[in-house]
N, C-alpha and C positions, 0 to 999 in steps of 0.2 A: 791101339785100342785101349782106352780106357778101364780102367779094374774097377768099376759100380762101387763094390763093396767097398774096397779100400777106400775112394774116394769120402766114402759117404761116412766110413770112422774117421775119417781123419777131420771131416768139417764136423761132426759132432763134437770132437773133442776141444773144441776151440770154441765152438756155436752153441752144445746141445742141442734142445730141443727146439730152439728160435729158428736154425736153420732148415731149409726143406731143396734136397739138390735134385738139379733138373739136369740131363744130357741127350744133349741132339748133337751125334756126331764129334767133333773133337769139341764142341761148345758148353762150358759147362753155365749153365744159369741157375744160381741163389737167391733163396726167397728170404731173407731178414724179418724177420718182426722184433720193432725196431722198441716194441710198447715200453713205457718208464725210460728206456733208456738215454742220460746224458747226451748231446751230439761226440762229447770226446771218446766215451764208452762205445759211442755207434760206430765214429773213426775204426778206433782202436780193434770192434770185433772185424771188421769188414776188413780190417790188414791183415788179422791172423787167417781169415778164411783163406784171400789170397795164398798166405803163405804156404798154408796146409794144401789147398788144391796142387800146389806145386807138381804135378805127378807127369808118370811117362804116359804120351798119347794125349794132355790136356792143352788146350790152344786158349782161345778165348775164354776171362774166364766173367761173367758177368751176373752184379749183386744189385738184388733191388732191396730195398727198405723200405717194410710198411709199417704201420703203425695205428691201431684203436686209438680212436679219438677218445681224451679222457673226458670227460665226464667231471668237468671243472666249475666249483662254486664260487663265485665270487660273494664277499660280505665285505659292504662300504662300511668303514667307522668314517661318522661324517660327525662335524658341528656345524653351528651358525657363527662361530665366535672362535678367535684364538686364546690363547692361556687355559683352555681349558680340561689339560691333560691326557688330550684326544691320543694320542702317538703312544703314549705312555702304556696306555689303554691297549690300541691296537700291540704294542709287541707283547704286552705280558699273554693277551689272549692266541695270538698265534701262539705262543709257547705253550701254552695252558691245552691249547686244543692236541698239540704235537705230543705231548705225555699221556695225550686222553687217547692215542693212536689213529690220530691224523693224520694227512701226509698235506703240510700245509705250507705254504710259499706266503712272504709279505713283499708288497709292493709299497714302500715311499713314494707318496704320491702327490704329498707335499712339496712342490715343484720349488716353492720359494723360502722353504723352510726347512731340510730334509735333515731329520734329526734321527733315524732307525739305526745310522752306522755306529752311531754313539750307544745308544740303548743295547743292541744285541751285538756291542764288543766286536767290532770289524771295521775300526775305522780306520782311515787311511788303505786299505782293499779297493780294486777296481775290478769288475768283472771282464772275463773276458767275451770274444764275440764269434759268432761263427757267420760270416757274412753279414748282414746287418739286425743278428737275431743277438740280444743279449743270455749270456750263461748267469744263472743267479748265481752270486757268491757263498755259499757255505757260511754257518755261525755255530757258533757250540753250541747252542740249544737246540741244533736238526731242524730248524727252520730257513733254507736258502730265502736271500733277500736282494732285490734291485731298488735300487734307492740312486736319486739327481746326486746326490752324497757323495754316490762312489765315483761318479763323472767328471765337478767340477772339481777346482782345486779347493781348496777349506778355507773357509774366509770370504769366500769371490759372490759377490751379486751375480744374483741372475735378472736381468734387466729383459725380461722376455714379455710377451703383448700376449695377449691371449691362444692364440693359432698356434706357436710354437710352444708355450708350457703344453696344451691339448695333446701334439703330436709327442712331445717328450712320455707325458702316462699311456700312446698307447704303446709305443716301444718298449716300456718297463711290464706292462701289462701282458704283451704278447714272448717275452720272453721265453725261451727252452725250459719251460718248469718242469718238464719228464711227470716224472710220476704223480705230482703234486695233484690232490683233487680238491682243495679247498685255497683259495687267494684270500689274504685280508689285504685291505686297501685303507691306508692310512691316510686320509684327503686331507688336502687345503684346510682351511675353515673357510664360511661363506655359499655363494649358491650360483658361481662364475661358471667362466670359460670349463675351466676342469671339470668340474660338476657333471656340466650338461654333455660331458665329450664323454666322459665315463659312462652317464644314464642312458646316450643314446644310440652309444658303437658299442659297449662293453657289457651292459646291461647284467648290474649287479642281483643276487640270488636274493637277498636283501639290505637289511640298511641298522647300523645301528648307532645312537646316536649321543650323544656325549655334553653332557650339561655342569656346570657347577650350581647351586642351590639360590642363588641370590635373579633376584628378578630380569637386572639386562643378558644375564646369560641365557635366562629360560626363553626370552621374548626370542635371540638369535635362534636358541634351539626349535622351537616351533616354526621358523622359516626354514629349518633345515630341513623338519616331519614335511612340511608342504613341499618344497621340491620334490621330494619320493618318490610325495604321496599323491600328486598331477601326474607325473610320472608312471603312476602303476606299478614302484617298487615298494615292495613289504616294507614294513619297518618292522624290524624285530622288536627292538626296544630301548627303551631310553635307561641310562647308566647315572647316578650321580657320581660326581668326584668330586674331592676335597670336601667331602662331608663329614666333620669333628676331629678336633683338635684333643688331642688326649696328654694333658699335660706331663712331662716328663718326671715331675718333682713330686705334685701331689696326686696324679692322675684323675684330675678333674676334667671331664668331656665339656669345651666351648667349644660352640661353631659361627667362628667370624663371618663365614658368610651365608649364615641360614642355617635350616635343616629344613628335608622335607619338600622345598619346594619342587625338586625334579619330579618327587614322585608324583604328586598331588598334580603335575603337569602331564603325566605321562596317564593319569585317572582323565584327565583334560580331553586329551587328544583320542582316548581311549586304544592305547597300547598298551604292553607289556613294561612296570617297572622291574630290568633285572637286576637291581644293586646298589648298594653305593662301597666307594673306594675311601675309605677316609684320609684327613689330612696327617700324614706322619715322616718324620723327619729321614725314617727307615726306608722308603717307598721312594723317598727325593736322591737319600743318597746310594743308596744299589740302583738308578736308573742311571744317577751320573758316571756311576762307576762300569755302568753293562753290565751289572748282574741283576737281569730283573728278576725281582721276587715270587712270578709263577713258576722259575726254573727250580727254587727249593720246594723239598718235600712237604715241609708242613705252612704251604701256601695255603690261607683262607676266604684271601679277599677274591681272587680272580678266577682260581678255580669255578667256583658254583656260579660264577656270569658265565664262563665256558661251557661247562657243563649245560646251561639255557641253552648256549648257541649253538652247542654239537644235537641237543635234542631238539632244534627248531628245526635245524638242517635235516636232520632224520624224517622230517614230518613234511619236507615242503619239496 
């Protein structure tokens, strides 16, 4: 005959409070709540239980694992156009949001371009997998990341048609995020395959979107607000980047390629202007190096576009 009590210290003290034990006859059944946690962490509780059940009079011994559905935001950083800093963007504000006490997950979603591993210091990392569900990889800044980055070898074309880059973002999209309740999605640039696979299986929280100041970038950018915005996805707001050049010698502000014009486009479209990122030598070389600049304290540029997007979040 089974000893109840004992049993039931002995799975708390492996389980706590996730554990809830059930007994019919020499049968023992466990109820896991499985919520946040890892699949290796889920592994891992559901061996100690075993172990601890270990006891005189116990036969079968049988674990279920549930799990609350979280309650996951996704926010597309999208462009019309490449070079235009978009990735840069997405990792500093995943991080920016994660110090603001997020629990935030990025997706590289830039299928033919996947530049994240670089930026948040994890490159050459591959994730691991639990069946065909991918594990995000861990980065110093407590933002886990999936990225094509971590898949292919470095260097290697991805020569993919549209069907298979799609299926690629949604495997990185649907990965074991555990606890993560906010996704940023670093896309392509353009208004493709990916695009419309993201808008119309994954269906982002909202959209935000990423411009440099000079005219053909704006014209891409406002093809990007219309995909969204047919769509029925918010756009939160439009960001400029590479807005003024602050010379190093005399610290005279030029801006090669404009000023103003994102914002005055984003009065246009009638959204939200959250920013602009200026052009600086600082910003180009801690991306290259993976230490993006929202990870320091006295970060100014990226913060208060975070701070937009943690309080649009709040609101929508």
């Amino acid at each position: 005959m089974i000893d109840r009590d004992l049993l039931a210290r002995a799975v708390a003290a492996v389980a706590g409070p996730r554990a809830t034990v059930r007994i019919e006859g020499a049968r023992v059944g466990v109820v896991l709540d499985a919520t946040g946690m890892t699949p290796d962490e889920r592994d891992a509780t559901e061996a100690a239980i075993r172990a601890a059940a270990t006891l005189p009079g116990v036969g079968e011994v049988r674990i279920v694992a549930t799990a609350e559905r979280t309650n996951r935001r996704i926010v597309a950083i999208a462009s019309g156009k490449g070079g235009v800093g978009k990735s840069t963007l997405a990792a500093n504000l995943a991080i920016a949001l994660a110090r603001a006490g997020k629990r935030v997950g990025l997706v590289d979603a830039d299928i033919y371009g996947p530049s994240q591993p670089r930026l948040m210091q994890v490159d050459g990392t591959r994730p691991t997998a639990h069946g065909k569900v991918l594990d995000p990889v861990p980065t110093p800044y407590g933002v886990p990341l999936l990225s094509m980055g971590q898949l292919v070898e470095p260097g290697r074309a991805l020569a993919w048609r549209g069907p298979m880059a799609a299926g690629a973002l949604t495997q990185l999209v649907e990965g074991a995020w555990g606890a993560a309740d906010t996704l940023i999605l670093d896309l392509p640039p353009g208004t493709g395959d990916v695009q419309l696979t993201m808008v119309q299986k994954h269906r982002p929280t909202g959209a935000v979107i990423v411009s440099t100041p000079q005219d053909l970038a704006l014209i891409d950018a406002a093809r990007a607000y219309d995909l969204f915005d047919k769509a029925g996805i918010p756009v939160i707001g439009l960001v400029e980047n590479m807005a003024g050049y602050a010379c190093p010698h005399c610290g005279e502000i030029s801006d090669p390629f404009g000023r103003g014009g994102a914002e005055a486009e984003a009065a246009r479209l009638g959204i939200p202007f959250l920013g602009r990122v200026p052009l600086t030598i600082a910003i180009r070389t801690a991306s290259d190096a993976g230490t993006p600049p929202a990870a320091e304290d006295g970060d100014t540029v990226f913060a208060p576009i975070a701070a937009q997007l943690a309080e649009w979040l709040e609101t929508h």
